[in-house]
C-alpha positions in Angstrom: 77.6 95.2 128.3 75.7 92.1 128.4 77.2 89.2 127.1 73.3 87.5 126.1 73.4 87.0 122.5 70.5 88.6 120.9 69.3 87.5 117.0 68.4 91.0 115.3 64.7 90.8 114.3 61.7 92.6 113.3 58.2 92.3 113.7 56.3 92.8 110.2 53.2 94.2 110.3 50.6 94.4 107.0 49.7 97.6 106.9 46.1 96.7 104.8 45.4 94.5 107.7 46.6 96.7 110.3 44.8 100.2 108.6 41.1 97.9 109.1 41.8 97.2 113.0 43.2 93.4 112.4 46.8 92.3 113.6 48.7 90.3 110.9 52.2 90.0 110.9 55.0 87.9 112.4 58.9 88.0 113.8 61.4 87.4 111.2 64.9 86.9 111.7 67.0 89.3 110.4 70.5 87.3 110.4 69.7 85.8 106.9 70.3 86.9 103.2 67.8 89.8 102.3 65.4 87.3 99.7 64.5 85.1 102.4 63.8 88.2 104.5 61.5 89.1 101.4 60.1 85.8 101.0 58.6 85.4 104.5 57.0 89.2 104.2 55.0 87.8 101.0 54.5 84.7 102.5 52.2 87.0 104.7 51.2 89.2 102.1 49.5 86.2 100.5 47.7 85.2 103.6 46.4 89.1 104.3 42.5 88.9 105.3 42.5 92.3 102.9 44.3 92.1 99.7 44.8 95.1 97.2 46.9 93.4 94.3 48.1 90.0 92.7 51.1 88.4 94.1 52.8 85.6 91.7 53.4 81.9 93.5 56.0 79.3 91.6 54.2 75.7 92.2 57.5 74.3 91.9 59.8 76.7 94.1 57.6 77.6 96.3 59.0 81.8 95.3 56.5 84.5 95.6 57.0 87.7 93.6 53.9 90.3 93.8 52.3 91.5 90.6 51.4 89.4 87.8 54.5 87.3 86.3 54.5 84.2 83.5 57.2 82.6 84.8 59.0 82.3 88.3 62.0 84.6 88.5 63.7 82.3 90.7 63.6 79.3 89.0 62.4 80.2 85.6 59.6 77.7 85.8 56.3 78.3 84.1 54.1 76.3 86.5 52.7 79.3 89.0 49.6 80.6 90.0 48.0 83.8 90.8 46.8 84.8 94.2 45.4 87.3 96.3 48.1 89.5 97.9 48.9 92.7 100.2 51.3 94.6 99.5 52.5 96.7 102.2 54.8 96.3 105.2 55.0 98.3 108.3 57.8 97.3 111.5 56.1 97.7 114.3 59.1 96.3 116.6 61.9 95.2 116.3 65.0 93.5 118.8 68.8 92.4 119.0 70.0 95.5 116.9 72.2 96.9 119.9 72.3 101.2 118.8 70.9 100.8 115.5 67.3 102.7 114.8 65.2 100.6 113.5 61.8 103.1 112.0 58.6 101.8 110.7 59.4 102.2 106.9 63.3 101.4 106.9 64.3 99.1 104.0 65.0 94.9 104.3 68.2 96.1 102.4 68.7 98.7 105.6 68.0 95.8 108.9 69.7 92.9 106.9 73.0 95.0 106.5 72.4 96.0 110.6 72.5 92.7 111.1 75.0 91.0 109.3 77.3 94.2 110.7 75.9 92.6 114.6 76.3 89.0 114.4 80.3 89.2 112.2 81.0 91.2 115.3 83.7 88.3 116.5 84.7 89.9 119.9 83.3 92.2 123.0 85.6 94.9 121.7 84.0 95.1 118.4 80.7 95.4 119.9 81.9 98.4 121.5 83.6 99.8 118.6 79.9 99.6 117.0 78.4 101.2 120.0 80.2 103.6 119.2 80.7 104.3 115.1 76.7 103.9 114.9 76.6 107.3 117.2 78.7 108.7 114.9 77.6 108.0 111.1 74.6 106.9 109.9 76.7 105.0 106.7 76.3 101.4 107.8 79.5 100.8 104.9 81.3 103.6 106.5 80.8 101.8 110.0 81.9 98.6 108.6 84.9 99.9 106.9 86.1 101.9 110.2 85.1 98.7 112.4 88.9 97.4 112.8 90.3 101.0 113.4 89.0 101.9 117.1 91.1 101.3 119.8 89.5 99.8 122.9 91.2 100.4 126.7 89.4 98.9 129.6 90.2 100.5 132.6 89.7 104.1 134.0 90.6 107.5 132.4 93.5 107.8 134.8 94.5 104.7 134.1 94.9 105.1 130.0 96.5 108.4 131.2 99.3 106.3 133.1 99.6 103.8 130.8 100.0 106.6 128.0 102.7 108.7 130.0 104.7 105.8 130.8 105.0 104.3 127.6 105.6 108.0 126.0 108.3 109.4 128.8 110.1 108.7 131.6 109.0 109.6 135.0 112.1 110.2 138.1 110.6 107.9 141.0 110.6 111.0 142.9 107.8 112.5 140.7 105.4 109.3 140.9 103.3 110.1 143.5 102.5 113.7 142.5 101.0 113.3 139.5 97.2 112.8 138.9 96.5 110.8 136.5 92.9 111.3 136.6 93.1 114.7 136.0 95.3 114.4 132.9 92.5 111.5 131.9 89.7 114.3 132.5 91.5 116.9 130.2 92.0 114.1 127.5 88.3 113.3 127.9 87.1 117.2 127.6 89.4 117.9 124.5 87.7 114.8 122.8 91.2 112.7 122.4 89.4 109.6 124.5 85.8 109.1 124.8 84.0 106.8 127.3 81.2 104.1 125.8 80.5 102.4 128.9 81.7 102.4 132.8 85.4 102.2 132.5 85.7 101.1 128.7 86.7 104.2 126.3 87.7 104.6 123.0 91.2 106.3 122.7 91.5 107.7 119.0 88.3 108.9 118.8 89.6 112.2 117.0 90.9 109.6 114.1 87.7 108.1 113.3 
């Protein structure tokens, strides 16, 4: 696993720009709360070459809500204006989201929560254990709430399988040497009691999670 720090982001297309042959869209950071996500999709709704509806703009906030509105629903100020606006949004790429699907239509609500899941991840072990849960459940709160319970070993399958045995019994000298540990870490592996992520990093209570 790289150790290169990627910020989850998406690039926003506007699909009433896009559907007429013209590229209009930008990267937006996806490591922020999910209104400023919104906010910088109208701010290129509002500056579409092919707007469809109204979009609502507070002159003192600066907050853009589409549709028609009296008042900002930010601030609650009455001072805004009408303008032109698009209203539709398509990803058309997206980076930094490790095993996470990003599709074309999935939600700011959906990528923010990726994110925010990403960049808490405090430690190379949790990064793993995300690898891992997002191959399992498509629940980002499920992932989340499981987060803490997978157990990380580093090292080869024979080697959690010595490790394991030694802690759990104990093996006469005279028995040391004839005992594959590999093997017993290849049986573990085939029954589904360890399962391996990445070269020599497995996750060894996979049949709790």
């Amino acid at each position: 696993m790289t150790n290169q720090i990627i910020t989850p982001r998406i690039y926003v297309s506007v699909l009433a720009d896009y559907n007429n042959g013209r590229m209009h869209g930008a990267w937006i950071d996806c490591n922020q709360d999910i209104d400023s996500i919104v906010q910088e999709i109208h701010q290129l709704y509002i500056t579409s070459s092919d707007p469809n509806v109204i979009a609502t703009v507070c002159q003192n906030c600066g907050h853009i809500k589409l549709y028609e509105h009296d008042t900002c629903s930010e601030c609650g100020s009455d001072n805004v204006k009408q303008v032109p606006s698009a209203e539709e949004y398509g990803i058309h790429d997206y980076e930094g989201f490790g095993p996470f699907n990003i599709s074309e239509y999935s939600s700011v609500v959906e990528v923010a929560r990726m994110a925010e899941i990403l960049t808490n991840s405090d430690s190379e072990d949790n990064k793993y254990a995300i690898d891992f849960l997002a191959g399992i459940y498509d629940d980002l709160d499920l992932i989340q709430d499981k987060l803490e319970e997978v157990q990380i070993f580093h090292g080869s399958r024979g080697d959690y399988a010595q490790e394991l045995t030694e802690c759990c019994y104990e093996v006469p000298e005279y028995l040391l040497y004839y005992i594959n540990y590999d093997a017993i870490g290849r049986d573990m592996e085939i029954n589904g009691e360890i399962s391996e992520i990445e070269h020599d990093v497995y996750v060894t209570n996979t049949q709790d999670l």
